[in-house]
PyMOL CGO cylinders between C-alpha atoms (Angstrom):
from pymol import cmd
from pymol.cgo import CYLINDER

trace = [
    CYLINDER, 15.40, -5.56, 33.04, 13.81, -3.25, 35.68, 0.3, 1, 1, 1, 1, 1, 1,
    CYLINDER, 13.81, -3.25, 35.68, 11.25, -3.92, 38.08, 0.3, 1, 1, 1, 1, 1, 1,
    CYLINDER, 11.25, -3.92, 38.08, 8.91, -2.09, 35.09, 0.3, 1, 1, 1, 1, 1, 1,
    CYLINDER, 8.91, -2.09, 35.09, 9.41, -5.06, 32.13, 0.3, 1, 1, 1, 1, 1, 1,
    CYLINDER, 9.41, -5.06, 32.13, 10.86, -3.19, 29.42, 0.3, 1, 1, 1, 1, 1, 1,
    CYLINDER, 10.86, -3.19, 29.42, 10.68, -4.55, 26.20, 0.3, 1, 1, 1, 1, 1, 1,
    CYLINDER, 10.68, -4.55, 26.20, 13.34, -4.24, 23.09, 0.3, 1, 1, 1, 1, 1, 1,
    CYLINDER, 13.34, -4.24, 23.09, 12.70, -2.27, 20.42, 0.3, 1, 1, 1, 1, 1, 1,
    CYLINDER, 12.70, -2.27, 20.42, 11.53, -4.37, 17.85, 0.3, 1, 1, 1, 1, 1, 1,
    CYLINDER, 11.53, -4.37, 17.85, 13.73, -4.59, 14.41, 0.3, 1, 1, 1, 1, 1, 1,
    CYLINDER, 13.73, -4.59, 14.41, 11.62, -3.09, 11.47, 0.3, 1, 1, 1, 1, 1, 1,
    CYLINDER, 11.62, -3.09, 11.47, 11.23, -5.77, 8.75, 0.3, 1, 1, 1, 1, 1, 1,
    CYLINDER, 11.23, -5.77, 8.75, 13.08, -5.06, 5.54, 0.3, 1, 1, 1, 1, 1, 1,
    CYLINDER, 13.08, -5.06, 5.54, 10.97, -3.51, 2.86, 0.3, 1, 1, 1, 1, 1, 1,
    CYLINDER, 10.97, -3.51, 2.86, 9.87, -6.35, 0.37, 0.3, 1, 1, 1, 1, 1, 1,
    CYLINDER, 9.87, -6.35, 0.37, 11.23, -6.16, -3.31, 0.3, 1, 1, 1, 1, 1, 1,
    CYLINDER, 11.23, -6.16, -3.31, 8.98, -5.46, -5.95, 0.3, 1, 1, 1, 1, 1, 1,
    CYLINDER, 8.98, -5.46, -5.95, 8.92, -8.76, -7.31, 0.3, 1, 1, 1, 1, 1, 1,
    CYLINDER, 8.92, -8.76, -7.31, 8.29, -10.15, -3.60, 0.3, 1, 1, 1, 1, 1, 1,
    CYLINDER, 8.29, -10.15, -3.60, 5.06, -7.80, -3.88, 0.3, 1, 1, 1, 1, 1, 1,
    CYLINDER, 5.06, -7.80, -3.88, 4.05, -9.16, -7.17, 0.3, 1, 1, 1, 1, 1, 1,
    CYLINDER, 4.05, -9.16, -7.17, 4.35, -12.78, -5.94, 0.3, 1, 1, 1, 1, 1, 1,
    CYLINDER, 4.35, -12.78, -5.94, 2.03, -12.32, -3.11, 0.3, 1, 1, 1, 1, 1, 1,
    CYLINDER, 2.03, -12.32, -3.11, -0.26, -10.07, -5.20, 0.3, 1, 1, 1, 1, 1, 1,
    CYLINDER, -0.26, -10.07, -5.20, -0.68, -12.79, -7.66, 0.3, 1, 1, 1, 1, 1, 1,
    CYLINDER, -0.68, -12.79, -7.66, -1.88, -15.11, -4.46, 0.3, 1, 1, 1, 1, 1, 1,
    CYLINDER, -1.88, -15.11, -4.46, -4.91, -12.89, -4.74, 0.3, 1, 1, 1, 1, 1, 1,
    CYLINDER, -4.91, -12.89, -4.74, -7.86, -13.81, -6.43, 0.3, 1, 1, 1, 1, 1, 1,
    CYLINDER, -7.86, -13.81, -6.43, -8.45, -9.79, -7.91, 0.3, 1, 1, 1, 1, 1, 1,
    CYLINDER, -8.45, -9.79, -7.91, -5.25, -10.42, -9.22, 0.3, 1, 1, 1, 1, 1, 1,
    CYLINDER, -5.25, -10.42, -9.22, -5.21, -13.90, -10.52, 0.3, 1, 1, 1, 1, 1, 1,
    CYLINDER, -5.21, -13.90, -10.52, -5.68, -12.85, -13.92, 0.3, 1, 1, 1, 1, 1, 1,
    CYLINDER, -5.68, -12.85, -13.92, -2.95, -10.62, -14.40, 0.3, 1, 1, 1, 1, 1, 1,
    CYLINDER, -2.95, -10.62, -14.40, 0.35, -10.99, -16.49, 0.3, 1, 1, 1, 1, 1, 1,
    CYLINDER, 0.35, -10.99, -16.49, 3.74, -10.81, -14.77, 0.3, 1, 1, 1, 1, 1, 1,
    CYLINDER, 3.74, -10.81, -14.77, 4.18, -7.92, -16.53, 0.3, 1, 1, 1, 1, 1, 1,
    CYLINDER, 4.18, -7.92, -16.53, 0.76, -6.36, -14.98, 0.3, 1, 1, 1, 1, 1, 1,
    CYLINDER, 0.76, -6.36, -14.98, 1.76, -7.72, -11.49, 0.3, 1, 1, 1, 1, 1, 1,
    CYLINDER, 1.76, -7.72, -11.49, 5.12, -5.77, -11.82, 0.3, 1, 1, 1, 1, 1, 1,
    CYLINDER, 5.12, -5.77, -11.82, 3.62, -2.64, -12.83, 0.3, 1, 1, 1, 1, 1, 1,
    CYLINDER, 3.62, -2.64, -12.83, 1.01, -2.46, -9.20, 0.3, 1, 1, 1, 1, 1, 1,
    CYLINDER, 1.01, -2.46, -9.20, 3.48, -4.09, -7.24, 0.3, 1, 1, 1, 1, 1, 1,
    CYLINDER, 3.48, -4.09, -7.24, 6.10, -1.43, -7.97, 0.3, 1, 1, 1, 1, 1, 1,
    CYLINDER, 6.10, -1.43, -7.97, 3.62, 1.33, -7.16, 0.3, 1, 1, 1, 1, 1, 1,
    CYLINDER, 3.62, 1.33, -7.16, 3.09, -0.23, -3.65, 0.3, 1, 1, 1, 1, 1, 1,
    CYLINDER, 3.09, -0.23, -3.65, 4.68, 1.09, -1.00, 0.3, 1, 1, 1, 1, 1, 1,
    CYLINDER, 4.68, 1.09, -1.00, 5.17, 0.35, 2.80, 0.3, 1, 1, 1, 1, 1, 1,
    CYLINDER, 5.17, 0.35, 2.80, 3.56, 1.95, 6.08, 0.3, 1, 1, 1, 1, 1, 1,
    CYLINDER, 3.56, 1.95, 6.08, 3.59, 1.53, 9.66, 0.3, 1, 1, 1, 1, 1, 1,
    CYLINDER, 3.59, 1.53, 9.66, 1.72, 2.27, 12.35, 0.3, 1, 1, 1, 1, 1, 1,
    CYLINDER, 1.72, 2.27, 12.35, 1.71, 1.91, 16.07, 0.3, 1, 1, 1, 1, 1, 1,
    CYLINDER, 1.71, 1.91, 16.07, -0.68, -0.85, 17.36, 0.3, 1, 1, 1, 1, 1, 1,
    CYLINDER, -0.68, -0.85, 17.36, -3.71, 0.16, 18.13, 0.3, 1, 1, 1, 1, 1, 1,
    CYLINDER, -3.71, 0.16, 18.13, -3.71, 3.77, 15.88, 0.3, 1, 1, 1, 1, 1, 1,
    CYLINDER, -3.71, 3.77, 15.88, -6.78, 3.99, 13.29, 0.3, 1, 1, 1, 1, 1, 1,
    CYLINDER, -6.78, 3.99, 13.29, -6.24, 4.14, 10.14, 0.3, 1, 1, 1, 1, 1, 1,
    CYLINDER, -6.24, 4.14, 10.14, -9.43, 4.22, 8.31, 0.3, 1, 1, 1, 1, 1, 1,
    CYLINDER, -9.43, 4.22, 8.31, -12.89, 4.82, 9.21, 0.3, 1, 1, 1, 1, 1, 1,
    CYLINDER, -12.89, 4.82, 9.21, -15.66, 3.30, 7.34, 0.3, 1, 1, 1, 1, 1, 1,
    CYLINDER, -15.66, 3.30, 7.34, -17.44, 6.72, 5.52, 0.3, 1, 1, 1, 1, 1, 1,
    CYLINDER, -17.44, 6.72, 5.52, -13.70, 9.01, 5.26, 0.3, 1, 1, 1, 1, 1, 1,
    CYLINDER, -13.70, 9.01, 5.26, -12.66, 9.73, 1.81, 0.3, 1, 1, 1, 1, 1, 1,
    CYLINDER, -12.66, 9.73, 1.81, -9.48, 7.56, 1.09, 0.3, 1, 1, 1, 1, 1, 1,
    CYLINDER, -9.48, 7.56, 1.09, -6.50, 9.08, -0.69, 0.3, 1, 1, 1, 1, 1, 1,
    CYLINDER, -6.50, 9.08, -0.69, -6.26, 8.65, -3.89, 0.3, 1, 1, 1, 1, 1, 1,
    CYLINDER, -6.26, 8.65, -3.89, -2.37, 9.19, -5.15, 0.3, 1, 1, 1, 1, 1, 1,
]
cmd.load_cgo(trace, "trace")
């Protein structure tokens, strides 16, 4: 390291399975009464995004996206 303290480039986490998604969507109370079958079916439309630290990402009063 230099006299500037650089720090490694962190390793990206690998993407979490569908069924990892449903799992931790069914730890949710809006989703406590699903089925597994239900689960599967939101958890396999979910999908993964990063951001750098500190970038917003919402504001309360925008218009969200609606895919």
């Amino acid at each position: 390291m230099t006299s500037r303290q650089q720090h490694p480039t962190p390793t990206p986490a690998p993407t979490p399975t569908v069924e990892e998604i449903a799992r931790v969507l069914a730890l949710h109370p809006i989703f406590a009464r699903f089925d597994a079958r239900a689960l599967h079916t939101v958890a396999a439309r979910c999908r993964s995004v990063a951001f750098p630290a500190g970038e917003k990402i919402m504001q309360q009063g925008e218009h969200g996206d609606f895919a």
